[in-house]
N, C-alpha and C positions, 0 to 999 in steps of 0.2 A: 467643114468648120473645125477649125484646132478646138478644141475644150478636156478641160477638166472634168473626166464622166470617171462613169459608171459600167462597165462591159454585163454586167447583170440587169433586170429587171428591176424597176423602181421600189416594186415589192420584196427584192430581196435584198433592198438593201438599206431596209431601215434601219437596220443595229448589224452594221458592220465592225469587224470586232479588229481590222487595221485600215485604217485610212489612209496610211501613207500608201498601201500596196494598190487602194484605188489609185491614188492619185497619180501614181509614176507609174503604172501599166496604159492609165488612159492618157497620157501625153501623145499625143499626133507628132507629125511633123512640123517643125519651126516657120512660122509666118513674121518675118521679122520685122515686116514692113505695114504690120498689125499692133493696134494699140491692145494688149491683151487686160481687160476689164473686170474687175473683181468686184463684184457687190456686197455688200456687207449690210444687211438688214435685209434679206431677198428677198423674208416672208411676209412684209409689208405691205401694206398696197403700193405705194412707191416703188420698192425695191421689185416689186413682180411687173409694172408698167417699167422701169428699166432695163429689166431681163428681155423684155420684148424689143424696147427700143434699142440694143445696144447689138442683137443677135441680127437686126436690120438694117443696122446702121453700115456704109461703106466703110472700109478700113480701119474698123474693130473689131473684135469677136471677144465673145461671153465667155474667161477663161475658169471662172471659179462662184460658186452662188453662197453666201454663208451667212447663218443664221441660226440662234439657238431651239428655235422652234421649225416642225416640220422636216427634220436633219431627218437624210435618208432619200427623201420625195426627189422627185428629179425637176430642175428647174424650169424647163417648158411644161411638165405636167401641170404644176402647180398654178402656171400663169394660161393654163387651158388652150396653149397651143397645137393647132395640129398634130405634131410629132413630138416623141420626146426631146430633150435634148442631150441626153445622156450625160446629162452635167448633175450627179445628186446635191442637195443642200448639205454641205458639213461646216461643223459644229467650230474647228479647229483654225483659226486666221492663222496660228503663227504658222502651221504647216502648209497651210496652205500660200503663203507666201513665200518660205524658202522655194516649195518647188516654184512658181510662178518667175523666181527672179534667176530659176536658172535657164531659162527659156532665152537671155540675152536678150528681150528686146522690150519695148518698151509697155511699161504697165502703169495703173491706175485702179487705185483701190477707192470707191465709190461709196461712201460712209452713211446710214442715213440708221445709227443705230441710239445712243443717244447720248445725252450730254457729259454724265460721268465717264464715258468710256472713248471720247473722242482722243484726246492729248495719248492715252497709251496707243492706241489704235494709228493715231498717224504716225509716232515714233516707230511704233513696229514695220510699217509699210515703208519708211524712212531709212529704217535699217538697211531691209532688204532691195532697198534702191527701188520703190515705186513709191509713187504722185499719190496726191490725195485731193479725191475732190469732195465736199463734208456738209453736207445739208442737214444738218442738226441743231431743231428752233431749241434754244435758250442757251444757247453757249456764252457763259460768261465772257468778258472782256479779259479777263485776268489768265483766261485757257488763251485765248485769240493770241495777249502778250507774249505769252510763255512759248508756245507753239510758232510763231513768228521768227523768237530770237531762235528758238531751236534749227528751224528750218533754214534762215541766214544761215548758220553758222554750219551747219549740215549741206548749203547748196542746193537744195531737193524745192523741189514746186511744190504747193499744197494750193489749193482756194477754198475759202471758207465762203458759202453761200447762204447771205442772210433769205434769198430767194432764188430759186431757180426759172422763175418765170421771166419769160423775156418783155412782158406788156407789162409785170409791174417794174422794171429797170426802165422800160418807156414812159410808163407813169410820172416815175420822180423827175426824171430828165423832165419832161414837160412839165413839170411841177415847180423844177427850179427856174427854167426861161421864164415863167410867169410872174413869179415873184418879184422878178425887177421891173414890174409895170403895175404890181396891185399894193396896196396895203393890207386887206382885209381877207385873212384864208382861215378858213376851218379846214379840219376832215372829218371823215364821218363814212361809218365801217359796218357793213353786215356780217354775220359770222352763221352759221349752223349750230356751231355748239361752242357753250363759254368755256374759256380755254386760253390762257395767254393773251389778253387784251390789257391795255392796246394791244395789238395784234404787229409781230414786229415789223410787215409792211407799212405801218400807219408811223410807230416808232424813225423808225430808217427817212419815210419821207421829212417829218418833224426836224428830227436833226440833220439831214440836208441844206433845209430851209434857215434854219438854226444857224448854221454855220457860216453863214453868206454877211452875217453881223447887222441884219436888218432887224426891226422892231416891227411887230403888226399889231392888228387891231390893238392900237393906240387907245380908243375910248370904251375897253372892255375890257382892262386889263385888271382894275380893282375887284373886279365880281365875284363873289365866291359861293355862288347860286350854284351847287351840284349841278341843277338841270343841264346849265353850260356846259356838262365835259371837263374829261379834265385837261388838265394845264398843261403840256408837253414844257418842260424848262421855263425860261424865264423871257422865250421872247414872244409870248404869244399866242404861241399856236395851240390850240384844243383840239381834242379827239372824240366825238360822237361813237361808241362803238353799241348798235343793236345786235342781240342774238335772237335767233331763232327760230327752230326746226323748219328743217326744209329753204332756209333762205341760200340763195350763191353767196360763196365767199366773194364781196363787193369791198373797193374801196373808192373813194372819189375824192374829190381835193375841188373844193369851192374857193375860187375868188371871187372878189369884190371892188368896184372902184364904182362911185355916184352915176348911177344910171346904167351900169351892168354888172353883170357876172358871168364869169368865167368859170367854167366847171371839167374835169377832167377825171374821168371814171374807166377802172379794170372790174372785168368779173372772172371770175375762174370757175368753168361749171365741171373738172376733171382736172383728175390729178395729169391727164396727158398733157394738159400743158406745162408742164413742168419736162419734159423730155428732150424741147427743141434747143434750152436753155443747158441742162446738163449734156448733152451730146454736144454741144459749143465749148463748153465749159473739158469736156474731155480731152477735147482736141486740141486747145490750148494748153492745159495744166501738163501735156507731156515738154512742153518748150520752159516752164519757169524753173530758176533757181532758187528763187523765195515765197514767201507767204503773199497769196492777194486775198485781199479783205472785200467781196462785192463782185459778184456777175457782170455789174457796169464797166469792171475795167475790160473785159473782152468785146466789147460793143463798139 
C-alpha cells in the first residue's frame, strides 16, 4: 500500500516536531492508477469507518488521515485494525496536500469536518488539483453557491453530499414516482438524539416533492395544530420528526389515496452504511469538472 506514514512507532510519534520530514520520507512508490484518498475528519466515527472502507476498497488507497484531535495515533490503530497502517493522523491539510499532489495522480480529499470550514477546505484541495467529496450536515446554500461558481470556473470536480446513503437516494427516487399517483403524503422521522430536525433527509425529500409543482393534502392545509408537524414550504408536505434514545435513525414517506396507502421507509442501524455510497461517490468525483449537488446524480 503506497501511504503517507510514519517509519516510527505510533507512540513516538505523537508530537513530532517536522511533519513535512514524515511525510516525504514515507512516500512509497507512485501507483498512478490509484485514486489516492485523504480523509479529513479521520477521528470521527465516520472518518474511522472510511479509513477502513477506503484501505479495502480496489483501486484506491488511504494516502493521508487528518484531524485535529488524536494527531500522532496511526490511522489503522485508531480504527482497531489488525495492523497498523503506518499512516499517523496530522494536524496539517495544507501540507499534506502539496505532498499528495505531487504524486501526479489522481486524489480526493474526503471532507466530513464541518460547516465553517468546508469553502476553505475544498479551495485548498482545489488548488492543489484534488476532488472533493464533502459530507458536512448544515452547509448553507450560500457555501453550496459560492463553492459551485468557484469550482466551474476552477474546472475541478467537488460533490457535495446532503447523504451518503444509497437507500436514502432510493427513498426519495421512490418517493418521487409516487407522488404522481397520490395526493396525500406525510413523513415522519425517528432520530436517537435531537439534533437538526427536520432532519435533512426528510428536508431534501420535501423539496423533491416540492419541486414537481404539485399541491397535497388539499384538506389540511389550513391547520395550524402543532400536533400536525410542521409545514415543509407551502405545498404541503409535513414532517413528523420523533426523538429518542436508542431508536434507528428511520425515515418513511406515507401516502394516501381513498382505500390505501402507500408507505416507503429507510432505516440506518451504522454508520457503515454510508461507505457503499462514499466509495461510489469517490470513484466518480475523480471524472467531474464541476460542483454536483446530491449522491443521486451518480445513480
Amino acid at each position: 500500500m503506497v501511504a503517507i506514514g510514519c517509519p516510527l512507532q505510533a507512540s513516538h510519534c505523537k508530537q513530532p516536531k517536522k511533519w513535512s520530514s514524515i511525510i516525504s520520507s514515507s512516500m512509497g512508490p507512485i501507483k498512478s492508477n490509484n485514486i489516492k484518498v485523504v480523509i479529513n475528519g479521520a477521528a470521527k466515527e465516520i472518518g474511522k469507518a472510511a479509513i477502513i472502507a477506503v484501505t479495502k476498497a480496489r483501486g484506491m488507497e488511504l494516502a493521508a488521515a487528518v484531524d485535529k484531535v488524536l494527531v500522532g495515533e496511526d490511522a489503522g490503530t485508531i480504527c482497531n485494525m489488525e495492523e497498523p497502517l503506518e499512516i499517523p493522523i496530522l494536524s496539517d491539510l495544507t501540507m499534506v496536500l502539496g505532498s499528495i499532489s505531487q504524486s501526479n495522480s489522481n486524489g480526493v480529499v474526503v471532507d466530513f469536518t464541518e460547516p465553517s470550514a468546508v469553502y476553505e477546505n475544498v479551495k485548498q484541495a482545489t488548488a492543489f488539483g484534488l476532488k472533493s467529496v464533502v459530507y458536512v450536515p448544515g452547509i448553507s446554500l450560500d457555501t453550496v453557491a459560492a463553492l459551485s461558481a468557484f469550482c466551474e470556473k476552477a474546472s475541478m470536480g467537488c460533490l457535495i453530499a446532503p447523504t451518503l446513503s444509497i437507500g436514502s437516494v432510493l427513498l426519495q427516487q421512490a418517493a418521487i414516482t409516487a407522488s404522481f399517483h397520490y395526493d396525500n403524503v406525510e413523513i415522519v422521522e425517528s432520530r436517537p438524539h435531537a439534533s437538526d430536525l427536520p432532519s435533512l433527509d426528510a428536508q431534501q425529500i420535501a423539496n423533491n416533492l416540492s419541486n414537481l409543482g404539485r399541491l397535497y393534502n388539499r384538506d389540511d392545509l389550513s391547520t395550524c395544530n402543532l400536533a400536525r408537524g410542521q409545514l415543509l414550504g407551502e405545498d404541503g408536505i409535513r414532517v413528523h420528526s420523533m426523538v429518542l434514545p436508542g431508536l434507528l435513525s428511520s425515515t418513511t414517506v406515507h401516502f394516501s389515496a381513498p382505500g390505501e396507502v402507500y408507505s416507503v421507509r429507510h432505516d440506518i442501524t451504522d454508520v457503515q452504511s454510508l461507505m457503499p455510497g462514499l466509495i461510489l461517490a469517490i470513484r466518480k468525483v475523480v471524472r467531474l469538472k464541476n460542483l454536483i449537488y446530491g449522491l443521486e446524480k451518480f445513480l
